[in-house]
C-alpha positions in Angstrom: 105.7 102.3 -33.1 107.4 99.7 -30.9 109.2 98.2 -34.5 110.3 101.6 -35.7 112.1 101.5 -32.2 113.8 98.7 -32.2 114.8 98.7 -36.2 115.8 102.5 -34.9 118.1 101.1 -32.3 119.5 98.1 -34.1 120.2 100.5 -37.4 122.2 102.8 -34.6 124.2 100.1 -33.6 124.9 98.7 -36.9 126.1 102.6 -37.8 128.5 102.6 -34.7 130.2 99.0 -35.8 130.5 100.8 -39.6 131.9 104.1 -38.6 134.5 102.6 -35.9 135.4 99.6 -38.2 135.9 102.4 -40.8 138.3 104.3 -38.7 140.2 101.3 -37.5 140.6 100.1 -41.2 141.7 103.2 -42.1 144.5 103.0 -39.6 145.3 99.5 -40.4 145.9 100.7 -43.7 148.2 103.1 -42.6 150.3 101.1 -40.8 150.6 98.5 -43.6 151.6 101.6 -45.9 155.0 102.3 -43.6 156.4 99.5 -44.5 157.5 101.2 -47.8 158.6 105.0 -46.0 162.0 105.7 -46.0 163.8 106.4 -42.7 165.9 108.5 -41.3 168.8 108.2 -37.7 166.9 110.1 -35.1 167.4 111.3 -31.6 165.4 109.3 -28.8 164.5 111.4 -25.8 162.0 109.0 -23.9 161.2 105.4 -24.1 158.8 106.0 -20.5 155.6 104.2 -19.9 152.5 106.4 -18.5 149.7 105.2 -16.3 146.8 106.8 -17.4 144.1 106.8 -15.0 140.2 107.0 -16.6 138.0 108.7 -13.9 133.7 107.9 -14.4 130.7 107.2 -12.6 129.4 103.8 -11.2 125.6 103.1 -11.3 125.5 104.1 -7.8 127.1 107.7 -8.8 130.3 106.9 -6.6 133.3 106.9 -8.5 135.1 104.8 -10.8 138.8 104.7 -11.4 140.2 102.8 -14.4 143.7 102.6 -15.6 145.8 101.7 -18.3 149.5 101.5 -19.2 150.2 103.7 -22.2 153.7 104.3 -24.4 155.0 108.0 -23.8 157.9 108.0 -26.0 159.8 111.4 -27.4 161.8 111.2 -30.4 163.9 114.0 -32.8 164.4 113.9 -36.2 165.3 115.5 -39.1 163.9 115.5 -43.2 165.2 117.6 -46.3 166.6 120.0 -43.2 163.2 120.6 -41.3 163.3 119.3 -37.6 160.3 117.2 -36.5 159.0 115.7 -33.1 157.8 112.3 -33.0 155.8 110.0 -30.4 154.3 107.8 -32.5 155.9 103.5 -31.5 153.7 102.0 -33.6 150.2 102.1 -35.1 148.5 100.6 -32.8 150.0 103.0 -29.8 146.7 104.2 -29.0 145.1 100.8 -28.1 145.2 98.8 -24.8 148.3 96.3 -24.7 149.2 94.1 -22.1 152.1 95.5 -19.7 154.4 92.8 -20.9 154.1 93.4 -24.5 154.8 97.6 -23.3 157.8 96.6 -21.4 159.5 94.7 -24.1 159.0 97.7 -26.6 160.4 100.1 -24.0 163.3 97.6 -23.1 163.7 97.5 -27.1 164.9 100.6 -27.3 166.0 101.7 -23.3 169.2 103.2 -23.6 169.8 104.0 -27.6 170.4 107.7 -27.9 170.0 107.0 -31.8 167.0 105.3 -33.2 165.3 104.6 -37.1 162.7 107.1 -37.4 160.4 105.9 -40.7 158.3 108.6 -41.9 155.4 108.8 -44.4 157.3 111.1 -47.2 154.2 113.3 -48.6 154.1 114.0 -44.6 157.0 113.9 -42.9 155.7 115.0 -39.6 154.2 112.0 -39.3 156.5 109.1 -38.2 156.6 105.5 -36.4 159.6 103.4 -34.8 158.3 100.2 -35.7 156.5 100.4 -39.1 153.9 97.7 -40.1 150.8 95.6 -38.4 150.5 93.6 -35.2 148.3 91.7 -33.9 146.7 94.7 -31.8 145.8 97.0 -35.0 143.1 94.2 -35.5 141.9 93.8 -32.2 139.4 96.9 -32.0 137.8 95.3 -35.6 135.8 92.4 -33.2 134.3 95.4 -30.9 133.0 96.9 -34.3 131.8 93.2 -35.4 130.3 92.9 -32.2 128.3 96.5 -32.6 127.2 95.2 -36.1 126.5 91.4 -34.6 124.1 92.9 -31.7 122.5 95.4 -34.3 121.6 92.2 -36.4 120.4 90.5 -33.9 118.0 93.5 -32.4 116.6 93.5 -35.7 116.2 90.0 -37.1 115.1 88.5 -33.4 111.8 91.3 -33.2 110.7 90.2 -36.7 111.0 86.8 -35.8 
């Protein structure tokens, strides 16, 4: 019983590394694919930065507090006569980036009122500012190594 256990767990996290890797792949792939939309002259409303505070529990049960910088940009723009709204910097917006590297994309495009707006053309609601990859659209991939690292490991080291 104690083996089904651990293989249980260990198969759990090696599911968790799959299915986030997955995800993450499939936006990296995305991102590599806007390289090729066309673009379009938009209108830029925003270019603000937003603390976003995470509220949780300790251990203890007091409370936690954790924040993080986040892009909140606002952007106009127009395809084949239809009006969309974009907020979309990059593809790897939704992932933790260091307040320097936030402050240089917001200085990037502080005070344009027109911007490039790429957007994917079998969908034109969805857009970016800065098409391609960076480094941070790979980063999440070692958490999802590390799920299927650990899962290995639970596994392997109880049939040692």
């Amino acid at each position: 019983m104690e083996t089904t256990g651990i293989l249980l767990m260990g198969s759990c996290f090696i599911l968790v590394g799959i299915a986030t890797a997955t995800f993450f792949l499939l936006k990296i792939s995305r991102a590599a694919k806007s390289t090729k939309w066309p673009w379009v002259f938009g209108d830029l409303d925003s270019t603000d930065l937003r603390q976003v505070v995470y509220r949780g529990r300790d251990s203890d049960g007091t409370s936690d507090g954790a924040s993080a910088v986040v892009v909140n940009f606002k952007y106009r723009y127009s395809v084949k006569g239809i009006d969309y709204n974009g907020k979309r910097v990059t593809y790897s917006d939704g992932i933790n980036k260091t307040v320097g590297s936030l402050k240089k994309l917001q200085e990037r495009y502080r005070g344009k009122s027109q911007i490039q707006v790429y957007y994917d053309p079998e969908r034109p609601g969805e857009s970016v500012l800065v098409p391609g990859l960076n480094i941070f659209n790979f980063t999440p991939l070692i958490t999802s190594a590390l799920f299927i690292l650990a899962g290995l490991f639970i596994i392997f080291y109880d049939f040692k």
